[in-house]
C-alpha positions in Angstrom: -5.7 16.6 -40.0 -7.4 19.2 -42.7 -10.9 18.3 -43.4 -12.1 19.7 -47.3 -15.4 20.9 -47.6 -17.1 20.0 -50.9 -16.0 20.3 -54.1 -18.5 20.5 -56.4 -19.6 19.8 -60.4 -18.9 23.5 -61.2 -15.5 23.6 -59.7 -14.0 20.5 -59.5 -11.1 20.4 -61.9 -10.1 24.1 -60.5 -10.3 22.6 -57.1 -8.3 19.9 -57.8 -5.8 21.3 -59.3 -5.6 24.1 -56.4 -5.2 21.1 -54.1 -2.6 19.5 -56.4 -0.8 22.9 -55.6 -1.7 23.1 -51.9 0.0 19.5 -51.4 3.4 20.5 -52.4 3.5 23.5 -50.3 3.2 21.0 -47.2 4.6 18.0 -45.7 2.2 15.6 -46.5 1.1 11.9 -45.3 -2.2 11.1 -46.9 -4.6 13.3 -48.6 -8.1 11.7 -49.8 -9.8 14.3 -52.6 -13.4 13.1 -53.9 -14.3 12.3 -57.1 -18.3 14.2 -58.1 -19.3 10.7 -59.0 -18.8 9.4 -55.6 -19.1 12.3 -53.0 -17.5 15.9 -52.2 -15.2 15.0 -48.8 -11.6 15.3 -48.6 -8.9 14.6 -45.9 -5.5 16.1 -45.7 -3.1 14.0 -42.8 0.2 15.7 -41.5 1.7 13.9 -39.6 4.4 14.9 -37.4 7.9 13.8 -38.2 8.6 13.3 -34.0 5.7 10.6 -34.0 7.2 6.9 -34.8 5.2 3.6 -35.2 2.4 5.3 -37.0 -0.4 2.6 -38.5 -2.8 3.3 -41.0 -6.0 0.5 -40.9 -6.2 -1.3 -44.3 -10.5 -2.2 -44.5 -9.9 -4.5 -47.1 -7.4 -7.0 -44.9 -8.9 -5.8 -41.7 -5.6 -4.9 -40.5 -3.1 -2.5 -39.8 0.1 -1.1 -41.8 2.4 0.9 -41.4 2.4 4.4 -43.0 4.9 4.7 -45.8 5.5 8.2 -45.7 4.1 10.8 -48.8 0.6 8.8 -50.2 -1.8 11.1 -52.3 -4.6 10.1 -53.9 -6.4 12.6 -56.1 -9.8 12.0 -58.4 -11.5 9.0 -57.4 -10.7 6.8 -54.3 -12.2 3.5 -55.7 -9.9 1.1 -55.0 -8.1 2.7 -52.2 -8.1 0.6 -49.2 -7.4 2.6 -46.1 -10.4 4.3 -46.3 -14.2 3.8 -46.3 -16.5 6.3 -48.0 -20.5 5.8 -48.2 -22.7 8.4 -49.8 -26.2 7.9 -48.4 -28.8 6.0 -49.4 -31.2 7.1 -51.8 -34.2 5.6 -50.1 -33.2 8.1 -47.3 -35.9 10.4 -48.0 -37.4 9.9 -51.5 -39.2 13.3 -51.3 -36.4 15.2 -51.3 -33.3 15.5 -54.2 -31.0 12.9 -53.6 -27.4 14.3 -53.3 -23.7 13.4 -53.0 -23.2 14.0 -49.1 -22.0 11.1 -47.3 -19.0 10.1 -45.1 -15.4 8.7 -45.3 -13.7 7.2 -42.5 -9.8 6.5 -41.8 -8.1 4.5 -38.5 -5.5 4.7 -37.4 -2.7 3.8 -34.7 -0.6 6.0 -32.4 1.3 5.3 -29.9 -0.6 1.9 -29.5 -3.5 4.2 -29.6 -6.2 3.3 -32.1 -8.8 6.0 -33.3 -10.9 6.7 -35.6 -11.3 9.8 -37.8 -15.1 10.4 -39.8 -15.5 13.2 -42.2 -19.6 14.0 -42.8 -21.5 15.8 -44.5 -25.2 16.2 -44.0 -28.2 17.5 -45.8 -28.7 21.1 -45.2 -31.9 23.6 -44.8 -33.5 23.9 -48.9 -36.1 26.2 -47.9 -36.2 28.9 -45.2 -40.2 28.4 -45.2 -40.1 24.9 -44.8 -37.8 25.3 -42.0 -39.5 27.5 -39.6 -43.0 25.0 -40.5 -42.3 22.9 -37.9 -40.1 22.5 -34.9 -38.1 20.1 -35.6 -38.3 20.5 -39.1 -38.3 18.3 -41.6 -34.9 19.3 -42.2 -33.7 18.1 -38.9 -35.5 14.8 -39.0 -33.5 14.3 -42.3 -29.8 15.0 -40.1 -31.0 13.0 -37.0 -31.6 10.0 -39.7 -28.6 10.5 -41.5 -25.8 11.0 -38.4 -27.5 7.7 -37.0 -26.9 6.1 -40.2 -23.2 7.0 -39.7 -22.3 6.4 -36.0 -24.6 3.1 -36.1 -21.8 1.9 -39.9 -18.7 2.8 -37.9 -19.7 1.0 -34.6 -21.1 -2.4 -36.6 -19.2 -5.2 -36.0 -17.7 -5.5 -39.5 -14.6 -3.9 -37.7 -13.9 -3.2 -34.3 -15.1 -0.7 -32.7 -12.6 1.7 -31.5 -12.9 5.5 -30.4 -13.6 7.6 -32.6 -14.1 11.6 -34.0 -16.7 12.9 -35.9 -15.9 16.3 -38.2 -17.6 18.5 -40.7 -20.3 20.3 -41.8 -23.1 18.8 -40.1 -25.2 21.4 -41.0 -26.9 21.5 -37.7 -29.5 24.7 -38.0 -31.3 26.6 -34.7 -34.7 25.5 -34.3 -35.7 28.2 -36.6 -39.0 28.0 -35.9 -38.7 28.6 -31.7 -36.2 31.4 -33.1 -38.8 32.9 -34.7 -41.2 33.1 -32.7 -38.6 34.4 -30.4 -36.8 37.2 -32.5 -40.7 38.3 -33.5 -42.3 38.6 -29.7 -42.7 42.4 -30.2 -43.9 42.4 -33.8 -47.1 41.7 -36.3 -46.6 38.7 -38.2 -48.5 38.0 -41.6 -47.3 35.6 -44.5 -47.7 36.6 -48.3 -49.3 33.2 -50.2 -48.6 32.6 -54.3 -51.4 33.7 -56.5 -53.9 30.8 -56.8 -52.0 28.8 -54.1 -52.2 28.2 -50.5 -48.2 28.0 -50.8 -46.5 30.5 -48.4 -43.8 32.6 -50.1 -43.1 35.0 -47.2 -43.4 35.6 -44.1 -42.8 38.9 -42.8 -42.5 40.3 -39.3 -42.8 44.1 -38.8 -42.2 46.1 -35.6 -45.6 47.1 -34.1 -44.6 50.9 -33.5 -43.1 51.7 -36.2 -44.2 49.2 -39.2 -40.4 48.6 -39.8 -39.1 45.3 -41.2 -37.4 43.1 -37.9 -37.6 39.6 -40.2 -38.0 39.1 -43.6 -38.0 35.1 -44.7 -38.3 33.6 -48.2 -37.0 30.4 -49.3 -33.5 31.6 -49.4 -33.8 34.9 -47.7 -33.5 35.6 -43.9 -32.6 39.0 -43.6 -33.2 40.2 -39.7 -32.9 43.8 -39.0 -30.4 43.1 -35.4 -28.1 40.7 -36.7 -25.9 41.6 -34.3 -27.5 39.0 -31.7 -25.8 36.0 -33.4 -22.3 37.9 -32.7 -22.4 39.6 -29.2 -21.4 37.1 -26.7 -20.4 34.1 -29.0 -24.4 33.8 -30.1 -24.0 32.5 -26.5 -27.9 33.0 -26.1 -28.6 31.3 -29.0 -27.1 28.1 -28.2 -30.3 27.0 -26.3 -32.1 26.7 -29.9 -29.3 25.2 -31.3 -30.7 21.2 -30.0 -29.9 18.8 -32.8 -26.5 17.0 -31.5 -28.2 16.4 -27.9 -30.0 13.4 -29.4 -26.5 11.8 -29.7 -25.5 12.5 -26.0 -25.9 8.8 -25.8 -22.7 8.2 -27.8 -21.1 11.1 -28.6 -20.0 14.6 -26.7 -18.5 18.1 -27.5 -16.9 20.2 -26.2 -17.8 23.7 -25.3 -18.8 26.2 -28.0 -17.2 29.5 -27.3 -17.5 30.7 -31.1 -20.7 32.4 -33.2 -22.5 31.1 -35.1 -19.6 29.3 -38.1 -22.1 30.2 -41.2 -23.2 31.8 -43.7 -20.7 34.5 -43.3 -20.1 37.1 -46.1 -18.0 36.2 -49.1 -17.1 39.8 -49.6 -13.3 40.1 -48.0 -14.3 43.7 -46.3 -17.3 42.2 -44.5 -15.3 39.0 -42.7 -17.8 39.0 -39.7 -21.2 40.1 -41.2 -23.4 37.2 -42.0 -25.1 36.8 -45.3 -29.5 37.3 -45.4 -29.7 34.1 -47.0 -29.8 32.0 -43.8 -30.2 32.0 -40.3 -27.0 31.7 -38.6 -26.1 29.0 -37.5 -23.1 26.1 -36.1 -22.8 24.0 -38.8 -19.1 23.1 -38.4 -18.4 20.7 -35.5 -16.1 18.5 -34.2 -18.0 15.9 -32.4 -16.0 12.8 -30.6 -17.7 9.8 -28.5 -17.1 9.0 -24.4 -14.0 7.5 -25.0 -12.2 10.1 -27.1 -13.4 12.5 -25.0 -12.0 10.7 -21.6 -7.8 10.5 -23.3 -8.5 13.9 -24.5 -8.6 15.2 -21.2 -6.4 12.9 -19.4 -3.4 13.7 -17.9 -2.9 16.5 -15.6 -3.0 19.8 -18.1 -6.9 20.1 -17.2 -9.2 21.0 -19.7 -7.6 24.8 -20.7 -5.5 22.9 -22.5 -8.1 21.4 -25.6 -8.8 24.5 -27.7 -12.3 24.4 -29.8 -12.8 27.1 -31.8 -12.8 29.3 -35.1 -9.8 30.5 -37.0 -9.8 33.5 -38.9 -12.3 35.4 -37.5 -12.0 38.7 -38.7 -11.1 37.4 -41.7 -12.8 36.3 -45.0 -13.0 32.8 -44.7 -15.9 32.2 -47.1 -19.3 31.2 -46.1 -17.9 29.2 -43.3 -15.4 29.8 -41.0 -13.2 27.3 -40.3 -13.6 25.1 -36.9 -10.0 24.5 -35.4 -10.0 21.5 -32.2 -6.6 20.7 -31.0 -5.3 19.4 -27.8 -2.0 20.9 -26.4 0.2 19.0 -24.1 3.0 19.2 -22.9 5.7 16.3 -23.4 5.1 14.3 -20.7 0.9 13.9 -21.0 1.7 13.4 -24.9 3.6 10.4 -24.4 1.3 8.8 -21.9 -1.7 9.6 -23.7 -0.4 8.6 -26.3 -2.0 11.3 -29.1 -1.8 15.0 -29.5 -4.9 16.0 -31.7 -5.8 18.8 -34.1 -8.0 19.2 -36.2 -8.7 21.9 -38.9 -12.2 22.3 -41.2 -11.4 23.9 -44.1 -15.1 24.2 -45.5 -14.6 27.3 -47.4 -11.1 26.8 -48.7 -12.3 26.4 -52.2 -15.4 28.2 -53.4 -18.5 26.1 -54.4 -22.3 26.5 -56.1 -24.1 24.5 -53.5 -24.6 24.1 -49.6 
């Protein structure tokens, strides 16, 4: 499965068209590409030609089908039944800009097997200054509300509930402000405020030494002098700020991140690993599943070496985001009796885009 990242106002017909392309290159089951009127999620499905008695979930019927072989649906997806899309509601969080983010959920059947697949996309960081306010921030409320939103629509009891993955840009953020406070333990803090305002338009944090710049932040600048601490190790010592998928512990797990940070990575193709100053780094991309994915995921007797959660392409220009790859190897045998071999691919940066 190949989740699209959003395709936006600017670049929509370009996208499309690149997709159009894209589709005839591979062997192709479904593909789901969304119209700017509705929201900016996509799904490619391959499905292998060895798997038989594949079912695709019709939500209209509340039943299953079979899978006819080559579907593609491009442009708007009202009116196509084997999926559900909901952008969220605008009453979300009336001070902020309402936007087009939202979900889009498939089910399926293999093997006797049933599953659920959930592309998201949640509301990301607007302001660097806002961010690092409070911890959480406001930001992270907004997410917290919003993945609720989701898992609580595809566990309702308008269908049954069945086990399920969760994939996308999630745009989970550090808690920027603990980060901070961290990254500036050695240094002299001091904010610059607007003229005639009590608004804070920067926050700089200079070495006490030698009055050098460690962290400059404005709205959309975050420019710290040792970036290299998001890349040695994985980040691996900046997982501990990263906090905002252990509220869903309750329902949902992952597994364990062995990548950096996924975003915002340099657009420039001769810096693929250097991270852009215009945000804190930071694992947006995720693959997220609940208890009962997890458990057939790692049943069977490969052990847990076998389910591969990680980045592809990483010294390579991927875009701003690199994409997440999860898949589950097995060997013949453990296919069959679990009854699914899974991968997953999110292509967030596959097509270029004006907005986060």
């Amino acid at each position: 499965m190949v989740h699209l990242g959003p395709l936006l106002n600017s670049t929509l017909e370009a996208n499309l068209c690149i997709c159009s392309i894209f589709l005839l290159l591979g062997s192709l089951n479904e593909v789901a590409i969304k119209n700017a009127e509705i929201k900016a999620l996509g799904s490619m499905y391959f499905i292998h030609k060895s798997l038989k008695n594949i079912r695709q979930y019709d939500f209209s019927v509340k039943d299953f089908k079979a899978v006819p072989g080559l579907d593609k649906f491009v442009g708007s997806l009202d009116g196509v039944t084997t999926m559900e899309k909901e952008k969220f509601p605008k009453n979300f969080w009336p001070d902020f800009k309402w936007s087009r983010k939202g979900f889009m959920r498939t089910r399926w059947i293999i093997h006797d097997r049933g599953l659920d697949l959930v592309n998201v996309h949640l509301f990301h960081d607007a302001s660097n200054l806002i961010a690092c306010k409070t911890s959480p921030s406001v930001y992270s409320a907004n997410r917290k509300n919003a993945l609720r939103h989701v898992i609580n629509r595809i566990s309702d009891n308008c269908h049954n509930t069945t086990p399920f993955f969760l994939f996308g840009d999630f745009n989970f953020r550090l808690d920027t402000l603990s980060l901070v406070q961290h990254l500036s333990t050695s240094a002299e803090v001091q904010t610059v405020k607007k003229d005639r305002s009590n608004e804070v338009q920067k926050i700089i944090c200079e070495e006490k030494a030698d009055r050098q710049v460690l962290l400059l932040i404005e709205d959309k600048l975050f420019a710290y002098l040792h970036q290299a601490v998001f890349r040695d190790d994985n980040g691996r010592a900046l997982l501990k700020y990263d906090k905002e998928v252990t509220a869903f512990h309750d329902v949902v797990r992952e597994e364990e991140i062995t990548f950096p940070p996924s975003y915002p990575y340099s657009e420039e193709y001769t810096k693929p690993t250097q991270y852009m100053n215009t945000r804190c780094p930071a694992w947006c991309d995720r693959i997220l599943m609940s208890h009962a994915a997890q458990q057939f995921i790692h049943s069977g007797a490969d052990g847990e070496k076998s389910v591969v959660y990680d980045t592809v392409g990483p010294n390579v220009c991927m875009g701003d985001h690199k994409v997440e790859t999860f898949s589950r190897n097995m060997n013949a045998a453990v296919a069959h009796r679990v009854g699914i071999n899974v991968s997953f691919c999110l292509l967030n940066s596959l097509f270029s885009y004006s907005s986060h």
